[in-house]
C-alpha positions in Angstrom: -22.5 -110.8 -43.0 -23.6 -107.9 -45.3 -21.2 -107.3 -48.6 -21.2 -104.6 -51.1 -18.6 -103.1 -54.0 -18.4 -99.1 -54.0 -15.7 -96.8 -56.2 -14.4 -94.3 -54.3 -15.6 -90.6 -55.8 -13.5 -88.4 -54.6 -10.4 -87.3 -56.5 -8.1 -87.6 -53.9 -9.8 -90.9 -51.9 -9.8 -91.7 -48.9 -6.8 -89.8 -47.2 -6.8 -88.1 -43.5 -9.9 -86.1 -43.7 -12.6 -88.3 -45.5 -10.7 -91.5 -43.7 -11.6 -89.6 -40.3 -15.1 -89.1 -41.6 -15.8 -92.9 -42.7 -14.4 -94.1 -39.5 -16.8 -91.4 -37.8 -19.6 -92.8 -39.6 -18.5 -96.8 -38.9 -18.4 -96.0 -35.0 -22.2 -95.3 -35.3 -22.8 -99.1 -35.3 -22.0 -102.3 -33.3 -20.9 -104.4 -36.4 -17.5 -105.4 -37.2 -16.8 -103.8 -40.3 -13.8 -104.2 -42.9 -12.3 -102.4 -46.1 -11.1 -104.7 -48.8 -9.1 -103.4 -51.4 -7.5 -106.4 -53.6 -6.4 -108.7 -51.3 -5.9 -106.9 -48.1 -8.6 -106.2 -45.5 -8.8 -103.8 -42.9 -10.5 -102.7 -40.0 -13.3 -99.8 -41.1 -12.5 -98.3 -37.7 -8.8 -97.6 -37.6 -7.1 -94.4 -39.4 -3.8 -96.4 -40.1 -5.8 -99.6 -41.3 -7.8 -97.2 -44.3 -4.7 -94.9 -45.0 -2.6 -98.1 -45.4 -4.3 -99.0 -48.2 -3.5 -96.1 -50.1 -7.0 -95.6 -51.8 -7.2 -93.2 -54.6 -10.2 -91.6 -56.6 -11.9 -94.4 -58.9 -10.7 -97.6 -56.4 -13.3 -100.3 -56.0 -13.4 -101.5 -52.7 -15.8 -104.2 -50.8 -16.9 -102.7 -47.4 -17.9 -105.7 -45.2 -20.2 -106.2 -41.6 -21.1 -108.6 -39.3 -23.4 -108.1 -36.7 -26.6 -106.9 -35.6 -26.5 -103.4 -37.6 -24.7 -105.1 -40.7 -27.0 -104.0 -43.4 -27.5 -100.4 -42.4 -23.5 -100.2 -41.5 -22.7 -101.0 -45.1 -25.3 -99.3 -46.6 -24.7 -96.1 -44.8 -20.5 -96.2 -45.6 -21.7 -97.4 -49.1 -23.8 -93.3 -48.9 -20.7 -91.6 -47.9 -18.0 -92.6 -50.2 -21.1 -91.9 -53.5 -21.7 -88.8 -52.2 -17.6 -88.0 -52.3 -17.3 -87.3 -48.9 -18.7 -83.6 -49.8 -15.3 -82.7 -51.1 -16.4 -81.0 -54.3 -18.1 -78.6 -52.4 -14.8 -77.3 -51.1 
């Protein structure tokens, strides 16, 4: 199992169109991966699981995997929500 804090960027965070690109991005590997925020945990792969969580600009959440890919599934989520999900350059 492979841990790791991020803050969310983005002013907005993680609503329909930078969820659908996060989820995009956690397909690309076998792992089960999660979203924490506070107490609640999600599955990484499921649009209702993130925007359930209601995750706004400046949120800390804790991406976890397990499995074979673990460390370059977290890693790689852990790049998309720093680089904002591109959404300044709209």
């Amino acid at each position: 199992m492979f841990v790791k804090d991020v803050t969310v960027q983005n002013q907005v965070g993680l609503h329909a169109r930078p969820a659908t690109f996060f989820i995009q991005k956690a397909n690309e590997f076998k792992s089960s991966i999660w979203i924490e925020k506070e107490d609640r945990r999600v599955n990484a792969k499921s649009l209702l699981g993130i925007l359930s969580l209601g995750i706004v600009g400046g949120t800390t959440i804790r991406i976890i995997a397990d499995g074979a890919d673990e460390q370059d599934a977290v890693t790689g989520l852990v790049d998309l929500v720093d680089s904002g999900f591109a959404e300044e350059a709209r």
